[in-house]
C-alpha positions as CSV (number, residue, x, y, z in Angstrom):
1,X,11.9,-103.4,36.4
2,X,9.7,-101.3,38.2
3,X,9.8,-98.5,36.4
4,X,8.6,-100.3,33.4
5,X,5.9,-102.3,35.1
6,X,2.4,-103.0,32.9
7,X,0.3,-103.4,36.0
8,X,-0.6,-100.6,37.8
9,X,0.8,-96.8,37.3
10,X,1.9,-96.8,41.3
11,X,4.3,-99.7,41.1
12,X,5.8,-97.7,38.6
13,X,6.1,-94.7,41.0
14,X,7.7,-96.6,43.8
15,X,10.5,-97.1,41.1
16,X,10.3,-93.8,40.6
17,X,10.8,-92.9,44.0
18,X,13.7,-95.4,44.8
19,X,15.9,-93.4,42.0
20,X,15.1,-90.1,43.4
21,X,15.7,-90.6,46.9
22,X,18.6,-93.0,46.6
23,X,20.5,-92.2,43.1
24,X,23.4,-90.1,42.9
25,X,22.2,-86.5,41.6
26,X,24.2,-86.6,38.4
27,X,23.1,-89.7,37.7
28,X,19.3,-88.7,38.1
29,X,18.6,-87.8,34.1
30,X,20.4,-90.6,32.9
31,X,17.8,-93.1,35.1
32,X,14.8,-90.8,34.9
33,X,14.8,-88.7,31.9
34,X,12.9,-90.8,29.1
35,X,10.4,-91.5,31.3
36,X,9.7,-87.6,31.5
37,X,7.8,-87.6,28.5
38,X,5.7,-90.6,28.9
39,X,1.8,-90.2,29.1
40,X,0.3,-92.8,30.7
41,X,-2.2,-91.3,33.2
42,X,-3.0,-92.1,36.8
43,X,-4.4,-90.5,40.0
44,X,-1.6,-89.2,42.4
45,X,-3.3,-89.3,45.9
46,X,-6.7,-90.2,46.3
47,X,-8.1,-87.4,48.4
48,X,-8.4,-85.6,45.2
49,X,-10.6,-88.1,42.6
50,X,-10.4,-86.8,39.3
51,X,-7.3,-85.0,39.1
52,X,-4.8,-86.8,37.2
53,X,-1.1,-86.7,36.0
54,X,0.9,-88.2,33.7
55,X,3.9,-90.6,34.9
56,X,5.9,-87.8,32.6
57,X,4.4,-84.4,35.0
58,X,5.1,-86.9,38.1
59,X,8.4,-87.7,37.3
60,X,9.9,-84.0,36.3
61,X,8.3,-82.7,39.5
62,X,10.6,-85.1,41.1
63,X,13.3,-83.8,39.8
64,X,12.2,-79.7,40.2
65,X,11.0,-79.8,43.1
66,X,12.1,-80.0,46.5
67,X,9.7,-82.0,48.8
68,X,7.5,-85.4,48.0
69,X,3.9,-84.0,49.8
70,X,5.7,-83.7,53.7
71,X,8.9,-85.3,53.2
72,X,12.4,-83.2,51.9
73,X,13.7,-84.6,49.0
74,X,17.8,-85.2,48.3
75,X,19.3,-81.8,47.5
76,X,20.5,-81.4,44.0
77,X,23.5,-79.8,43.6
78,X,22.9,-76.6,41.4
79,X,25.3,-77.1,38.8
80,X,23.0,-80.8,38.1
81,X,20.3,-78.8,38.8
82,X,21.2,-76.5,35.8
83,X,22.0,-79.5,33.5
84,X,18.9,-80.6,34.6
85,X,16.8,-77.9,34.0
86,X,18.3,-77.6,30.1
87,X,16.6,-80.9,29.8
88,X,13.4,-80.3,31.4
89,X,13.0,-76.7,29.5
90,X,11.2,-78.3,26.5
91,X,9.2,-80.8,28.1
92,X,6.0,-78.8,27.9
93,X,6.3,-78.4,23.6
94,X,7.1,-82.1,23.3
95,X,4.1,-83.1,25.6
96,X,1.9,-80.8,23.0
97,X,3.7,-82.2,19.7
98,X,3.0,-85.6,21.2
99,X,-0.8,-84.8,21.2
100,X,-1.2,-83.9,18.1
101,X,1.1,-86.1,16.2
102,X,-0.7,-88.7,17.7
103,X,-3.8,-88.0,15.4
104,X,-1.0,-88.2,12.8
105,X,0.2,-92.2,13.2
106,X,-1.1,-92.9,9.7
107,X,1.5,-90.7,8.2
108,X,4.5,-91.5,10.6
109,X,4.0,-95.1,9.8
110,X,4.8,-94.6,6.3
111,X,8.1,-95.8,5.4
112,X,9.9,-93.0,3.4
113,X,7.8,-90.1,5.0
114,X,10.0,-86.6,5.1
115,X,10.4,-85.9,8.5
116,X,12.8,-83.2,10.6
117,X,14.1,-84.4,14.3
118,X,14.9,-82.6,17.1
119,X,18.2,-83.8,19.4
120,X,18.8,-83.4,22.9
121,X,21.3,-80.1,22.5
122,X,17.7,-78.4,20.1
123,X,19.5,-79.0,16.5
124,X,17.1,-80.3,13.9
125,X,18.1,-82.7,11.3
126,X,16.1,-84.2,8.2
127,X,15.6,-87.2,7.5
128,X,13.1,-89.7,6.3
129,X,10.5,-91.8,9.0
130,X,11.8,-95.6,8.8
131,X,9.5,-97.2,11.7
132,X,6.8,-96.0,14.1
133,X,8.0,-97.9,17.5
134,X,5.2,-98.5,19.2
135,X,6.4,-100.9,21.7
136,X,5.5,-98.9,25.0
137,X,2.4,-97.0,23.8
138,X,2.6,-94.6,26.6
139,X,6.3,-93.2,24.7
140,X,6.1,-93.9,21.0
141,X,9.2,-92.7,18.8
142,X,9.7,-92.6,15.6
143,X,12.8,-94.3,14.2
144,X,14.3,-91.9,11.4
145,X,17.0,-92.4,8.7
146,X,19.4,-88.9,8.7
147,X,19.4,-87.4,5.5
148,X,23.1,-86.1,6.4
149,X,25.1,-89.3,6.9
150,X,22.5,-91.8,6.1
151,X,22.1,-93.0,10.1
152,X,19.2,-94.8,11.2
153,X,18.2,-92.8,14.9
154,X,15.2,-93.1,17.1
155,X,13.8,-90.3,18.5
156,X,10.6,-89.9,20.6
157,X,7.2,-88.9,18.6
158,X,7.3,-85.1,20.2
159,X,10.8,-84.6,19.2
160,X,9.4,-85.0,15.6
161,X,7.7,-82.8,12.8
162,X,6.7,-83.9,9.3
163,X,8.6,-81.9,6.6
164,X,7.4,-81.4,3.1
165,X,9.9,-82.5,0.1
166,X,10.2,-80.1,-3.1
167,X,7.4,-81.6,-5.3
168,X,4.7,-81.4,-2.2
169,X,5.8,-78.0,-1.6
170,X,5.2,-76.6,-5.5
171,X,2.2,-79.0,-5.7
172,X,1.1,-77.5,-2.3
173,X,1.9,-73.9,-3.6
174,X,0.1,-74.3,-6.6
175,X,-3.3,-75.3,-4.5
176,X,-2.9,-72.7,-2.4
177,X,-3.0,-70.1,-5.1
178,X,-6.5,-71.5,-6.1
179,X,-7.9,-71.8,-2.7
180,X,-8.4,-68.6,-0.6
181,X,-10.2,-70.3,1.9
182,X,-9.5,-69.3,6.0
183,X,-9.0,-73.0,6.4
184,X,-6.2,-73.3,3.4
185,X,-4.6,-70.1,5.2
186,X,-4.5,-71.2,8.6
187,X,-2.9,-74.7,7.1
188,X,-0.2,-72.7,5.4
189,X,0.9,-70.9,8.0
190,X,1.9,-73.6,10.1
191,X,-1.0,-72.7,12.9
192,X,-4.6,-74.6,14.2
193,X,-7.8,-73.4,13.5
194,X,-7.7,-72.3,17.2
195,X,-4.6,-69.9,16.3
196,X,-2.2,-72.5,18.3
197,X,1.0,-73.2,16.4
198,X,0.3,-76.4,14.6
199,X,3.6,-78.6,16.1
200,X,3.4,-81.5,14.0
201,X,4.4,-79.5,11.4
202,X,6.7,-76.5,13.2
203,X,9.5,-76.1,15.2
204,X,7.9,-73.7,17.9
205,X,10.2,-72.5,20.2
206,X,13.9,-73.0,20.5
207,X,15.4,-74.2,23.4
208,X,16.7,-71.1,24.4
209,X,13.8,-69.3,25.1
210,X,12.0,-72.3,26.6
211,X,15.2,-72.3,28.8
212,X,14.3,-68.8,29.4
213,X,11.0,-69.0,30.7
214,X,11.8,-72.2,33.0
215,X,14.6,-69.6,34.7
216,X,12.3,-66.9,34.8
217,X,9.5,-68.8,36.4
218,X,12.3,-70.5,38.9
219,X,13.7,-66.8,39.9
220,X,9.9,-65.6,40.3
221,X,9.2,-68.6,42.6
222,X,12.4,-67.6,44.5
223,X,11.2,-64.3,44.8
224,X,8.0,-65.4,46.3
225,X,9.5,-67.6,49.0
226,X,11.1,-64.6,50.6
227,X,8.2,-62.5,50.8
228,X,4.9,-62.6,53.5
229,X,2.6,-65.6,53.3
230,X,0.1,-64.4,50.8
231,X,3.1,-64.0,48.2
232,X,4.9,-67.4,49.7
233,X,6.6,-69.8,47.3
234,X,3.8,-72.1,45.1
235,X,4.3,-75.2,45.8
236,X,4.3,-78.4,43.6
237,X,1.4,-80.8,42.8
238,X,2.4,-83.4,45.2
239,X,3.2,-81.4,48.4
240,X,0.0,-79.5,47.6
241,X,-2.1,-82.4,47.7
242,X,-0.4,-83.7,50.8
243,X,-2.4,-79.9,52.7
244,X,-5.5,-81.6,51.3
């Protein structure tokens, strides 16, 4: 398949592009929608060296938005659109998550590690890590066995946090109490030492307010388009760099 070619980052896109343009609209997730957080990096157009992309930021602007740099894409009906959107909401958390569980491998490779999982409609459910799949290193998931009905399910690496059982947490508790440090308190709190939200080990947002702020950015873009040209409709990555 194209989409799942090994040899250069383009062939994948003309894949890519084949589904958009000739794909029925509702069946546009189902074809495209694990490939939305894969990281594999590449160059878009090569008037601009240096900027990159992941296939993941390509393909969701394929779906959002509403031209390929000068040519119209297929409308999407807004009822897709809107299922569409639910899925693309929290894209930008499980890009971060990815990041940083990535420095994490070690620990998700452990058979037996407590882990909670995030599913498509935002629920969590616990359960313990079972396999690190690593078979397409550009989307690794994590397969995890469901504490609740004893399920094996495999879920992708930024859909998953590491959860503490009992004993770490009173054996964690107790060191805390002896160490004051700003570094033991910024652990505990579930942030970085930067102040980010540490997402290997939280929830962050819920899908609802990610949902939120997608909307609200899509009405403020909508507001834009109708107003003079210094307040006109931004534009995504790819028709931009077609004005290059």
């Amino acid at each position: 398949l194209l989409c799942e070619s090994k040899d250069w980052p383009y062939i994948r896109c003309c894949g890519f592009l084949y589904i958009r343009f000739g794909c029925a609209a509702e069946k546009l997730w189902d074809f495209l929608g694990e490939y939305c957080v894969d990281d594999q990096e590449f160059e878009p157009s090569k008037s601009t060296p240096g900027f990159q992309v992941t296939i993941g930021e390509y393909v969701e602007s394929l779906l959002m938005d509403e031209r390929y740099y000068l040519s119209t894409l297929p409308r999407i009906p807004m009822g897709v659109k809107k299922k569409i959107e639910d899925k693309v909401a929290p894209l930008g958390q499980y890009r971060k998550r990815t990041m940083q569980n990535k420095k994490l491998l070690h620990i998700f490779r452990e058979p037996g590690t407590p882990v909670e999982a995030c599913r498509d409609n935002g629920s969590w459910v616990e359960g313990q890590a079972v396999q690190l799949i690593e078979a397409v290193p550009s989307r690794l998931s994590v397969k995890v066995r469901v504490t609740a009905d004893g399920k094996e399910e495999v879920f992708h690496l930024g859909k998953v946090i590491l959860r503490e059982d009992a004993s770490r947490k009173k054996a964690r508790g107790s060191d805390r109490s002896r160490s004051r440090s700003p570094k033991g308190s910024a652990a505990a709190s579930g942030v970085t030492r930067s102040g980010s939200p540490d997402l290997s080990r939280s929830r962050g947002q819920t899908l609802d307010e990610m949902l939120q702020e997608l909307r609200a950015r899509q009405r403020e873009r909508a507001v834009c388009s109708t107003g003079k040209d210094y307040a006109r409709k931004p534009i995504g990555f790819m028709s931009g760099l077609a004005l290059k």
